[in-house]
N, C-alpha and C positions, 0 to 999 in steps of 0.2 A: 590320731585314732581314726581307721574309719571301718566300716562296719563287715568289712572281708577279715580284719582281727576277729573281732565281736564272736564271727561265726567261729573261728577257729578256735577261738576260746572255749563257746560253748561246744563244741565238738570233743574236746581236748577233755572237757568237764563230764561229760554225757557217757565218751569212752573209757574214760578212767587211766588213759594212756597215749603217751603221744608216739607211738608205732600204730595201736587201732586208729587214731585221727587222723593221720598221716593215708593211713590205707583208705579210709572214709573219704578224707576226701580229694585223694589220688595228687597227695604232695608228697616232696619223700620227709622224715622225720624232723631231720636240721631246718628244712624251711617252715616247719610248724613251732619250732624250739625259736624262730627268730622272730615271727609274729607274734609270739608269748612276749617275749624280751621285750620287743615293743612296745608292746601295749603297757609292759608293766614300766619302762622308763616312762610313759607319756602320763600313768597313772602316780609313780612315783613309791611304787608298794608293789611288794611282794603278792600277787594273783595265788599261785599255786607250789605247796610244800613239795619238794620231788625226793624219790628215794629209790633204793634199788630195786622195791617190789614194787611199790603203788604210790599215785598221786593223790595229796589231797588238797582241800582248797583251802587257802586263808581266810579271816573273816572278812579280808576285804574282796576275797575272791566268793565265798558265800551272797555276798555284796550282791556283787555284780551281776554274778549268773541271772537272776532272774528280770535283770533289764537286758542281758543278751538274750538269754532267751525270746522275749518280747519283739527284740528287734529280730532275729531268724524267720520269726511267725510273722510281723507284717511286711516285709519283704517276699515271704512266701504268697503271704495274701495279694498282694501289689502285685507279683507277676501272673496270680492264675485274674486278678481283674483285668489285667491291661492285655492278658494274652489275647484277647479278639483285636486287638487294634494295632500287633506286631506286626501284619502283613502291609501295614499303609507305611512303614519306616523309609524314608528314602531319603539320598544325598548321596556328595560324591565324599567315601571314605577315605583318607588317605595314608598310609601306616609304612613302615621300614621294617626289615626283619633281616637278620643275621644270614649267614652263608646256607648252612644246614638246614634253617627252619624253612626261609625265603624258598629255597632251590628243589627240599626233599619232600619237607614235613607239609608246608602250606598247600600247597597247588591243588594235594587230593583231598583238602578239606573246603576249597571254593567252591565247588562244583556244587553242593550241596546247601551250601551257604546262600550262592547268588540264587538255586530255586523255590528258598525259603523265603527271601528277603529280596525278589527282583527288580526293585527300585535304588537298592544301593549299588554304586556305581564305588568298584573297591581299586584303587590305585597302587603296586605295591612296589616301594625302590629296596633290592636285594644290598644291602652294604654290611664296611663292619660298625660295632659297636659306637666307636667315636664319632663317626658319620653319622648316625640313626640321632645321637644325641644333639648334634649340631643341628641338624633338619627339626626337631624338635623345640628347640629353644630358640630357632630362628620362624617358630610357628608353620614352619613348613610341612611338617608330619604332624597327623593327630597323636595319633602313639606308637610304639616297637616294640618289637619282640626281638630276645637277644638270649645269648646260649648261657649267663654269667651274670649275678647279680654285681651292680653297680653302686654307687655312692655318690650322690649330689644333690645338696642342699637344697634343689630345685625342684630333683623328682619324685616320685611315686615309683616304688618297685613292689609288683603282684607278681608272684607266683601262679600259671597260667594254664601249662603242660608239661608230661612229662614224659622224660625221651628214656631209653633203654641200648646202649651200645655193646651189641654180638660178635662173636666172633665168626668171622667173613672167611671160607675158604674156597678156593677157583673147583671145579668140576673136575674127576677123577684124581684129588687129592687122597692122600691115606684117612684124614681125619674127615673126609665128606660123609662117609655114611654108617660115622658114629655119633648118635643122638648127645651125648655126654662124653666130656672128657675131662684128665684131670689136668690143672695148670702145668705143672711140672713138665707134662710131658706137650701141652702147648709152648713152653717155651722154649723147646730143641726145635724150634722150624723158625727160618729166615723168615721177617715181618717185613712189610711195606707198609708205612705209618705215613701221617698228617704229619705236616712243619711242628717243631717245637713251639710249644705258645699258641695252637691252634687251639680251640675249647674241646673237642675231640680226645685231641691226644692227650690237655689237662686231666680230663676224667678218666681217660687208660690209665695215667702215672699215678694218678692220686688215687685209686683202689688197689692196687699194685703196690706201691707203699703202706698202704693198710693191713697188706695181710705179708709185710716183709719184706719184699721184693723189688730190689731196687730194679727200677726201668734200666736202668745201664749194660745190665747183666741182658735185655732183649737183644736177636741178632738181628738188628735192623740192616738189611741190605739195602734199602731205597727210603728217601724222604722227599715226599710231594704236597706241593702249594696247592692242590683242590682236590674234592674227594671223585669228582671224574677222572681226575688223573691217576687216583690209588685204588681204584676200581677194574680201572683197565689196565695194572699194572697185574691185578689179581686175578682176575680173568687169564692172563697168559700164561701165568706159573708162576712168575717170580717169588709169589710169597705169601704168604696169610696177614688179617689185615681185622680192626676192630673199627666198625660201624656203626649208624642207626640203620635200623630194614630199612625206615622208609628210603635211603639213597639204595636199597637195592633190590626195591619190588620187582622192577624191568629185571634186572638179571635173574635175579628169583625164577619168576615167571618162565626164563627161557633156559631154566635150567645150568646157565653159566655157572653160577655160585652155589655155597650151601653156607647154612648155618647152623654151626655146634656150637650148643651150651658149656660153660666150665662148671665143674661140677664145684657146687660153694661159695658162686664168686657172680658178683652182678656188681654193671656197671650203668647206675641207675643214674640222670640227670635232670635236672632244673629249668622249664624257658621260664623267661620273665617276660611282662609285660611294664612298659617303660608308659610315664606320662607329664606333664608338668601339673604339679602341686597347684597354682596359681591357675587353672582355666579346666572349665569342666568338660570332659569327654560330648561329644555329640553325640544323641542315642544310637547313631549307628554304630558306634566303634563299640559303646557300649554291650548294643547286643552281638554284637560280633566275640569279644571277647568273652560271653556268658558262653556263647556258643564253643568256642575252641575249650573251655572248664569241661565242658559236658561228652565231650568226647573221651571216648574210650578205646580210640588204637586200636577198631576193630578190623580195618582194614589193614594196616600194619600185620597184626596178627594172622590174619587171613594168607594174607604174602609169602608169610613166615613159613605156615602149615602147607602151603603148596607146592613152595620152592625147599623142600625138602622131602615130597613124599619119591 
């Protein structure tokens, strides 16, 4: 148990629904339905009765709520006491992060970070998952960030941020400067896609499959090992392509690219935060990690709206 459940619990309890809680607190659904599970295998009982309208709570989830509640509120309290003395935080941070978060997602959120907190000194090695894990249990990383929850007996897996992949097409394409389109008629155009077994292309295939559609039937003309590589493969012509913004603010910006919506279809994902069970975070990782929760992809979004007007 530790008290990032607690909250989700009482959020889960408060909203009356794990789509509101999800949205509250910008996780997507499944990862709120897996911190439930948890809690209730660690409790041993059933928390909350689920149904197709409405959620209600068990007696042992009656229970509980008002010792989570409890803990919400002094953790609330605790951070407005301590907030005058955030600015004295300092140490040398050291953390891993996947291809996409490390390359796309992080960089524009340092900048802001190191002015907050100018005494932590943040070190970051770009790998994939297996590495990030090894550096960790070899105490060489505080903690990782990764596209894909994990399983090991050792760690802690938190739900951190959450990414959004668009459809990516090069400048004077047919579908550039149509705001909305429908899948159907996205999938008559040659694709440039990430290596099979990229976390990328996982989450193209697995909504894709959700709504029918076997990936097989895409006409994948090209498959590339990075997303510089399928960037600039789309940039030229060769093909349309499904992204996060954040790998394509810069083309955004320079008008290279655009980004059409599918109309009905979102292909929402997961980061995690990775840590060892057995040693406690340092307050720097710590507030670093409160910090990346709190973010809202306004820059992302920002990107988004520019490189399309």
């Amino acid at each position: 148990m530790n008290f990032h459940q607690l909250h989700i619990f009482y959020t889960v309890a408060e909203k009356g629904s794990f789509s509101a809680a999800a949205q509250a607190l910008h996780m997507t659904q499944p990862a709120v339905t897996m911190q439930i599970q948890s809690l209730e295998d660690y409790f041993g009982t059933k928390l909350l009765h689920r149904s197709t309208k409405k959620i209600e709570l068990s007696e042992a989830g009656r229970t509980l709520l008002p010792h989570a509640k409890r803990s919400v509120e002094l953790v609330r309290q605790t951070d407005e006491a301590m907030s005058a003395f955030t600015q004295m935080l300092q140490g040398r941070l050291q953390l891993g992060a996947s291809l996409t978060i490390g390359e796309y997602v992080l960089p524009r959120m340092l900048g802001p970070f190191a002015r907050q907190y100018p005494d932590i000194s943040i070190v970051m090695k770009v790998m994939n998952t297996t590495q990030i894990m090894d550096d960790i249990l070899k105490h060489q990383l505080n903690f990782g960030l990764i596209e894909a929850p994990i399983h090991h007996p050792d760690m802690i897996v938190e739900p951190v941020m959450q990414d959004e992949l668009k459809l990516v097409v090069p400048a004077g394409h047919a579908l550039a400067d149509r705001g909305e389109v429908e899948l159907e008629e996205v999938m008559t155009y040659p694709f440039v896609l990430r290596e099979k077994g990229s976390g990328t292309r996982q989450v193209m295939e697995d909504q894709l499959q959700k709504k029918n559609i076997d990936p097989q039937d895409m006409n994948v003309v090209m498959e590339l090992g990075s997303t510089g590589a399928v960037k600039s493969a789309v940039e030229a012509g060769v093909g349309i392509t499904m992204l996060s913004p954040s790998s394509v603010q810069h083309e955004l910006a320079l008008g290279l690219v655009h980004i059409v919506d599918i109309r009905g279809l979102t292909f929402k994902r997961q980061f995690y935060a990775i840590h060892l069970k057995s040693s406690l975070l340092p307050l720097s990782a710590v507030a670093f990690l409160n910090y990346l929760r709190q973010q809202e992809h306004a820059g992302v979004e920002g990107a988004i709206e520019k490189g399309n007007k």
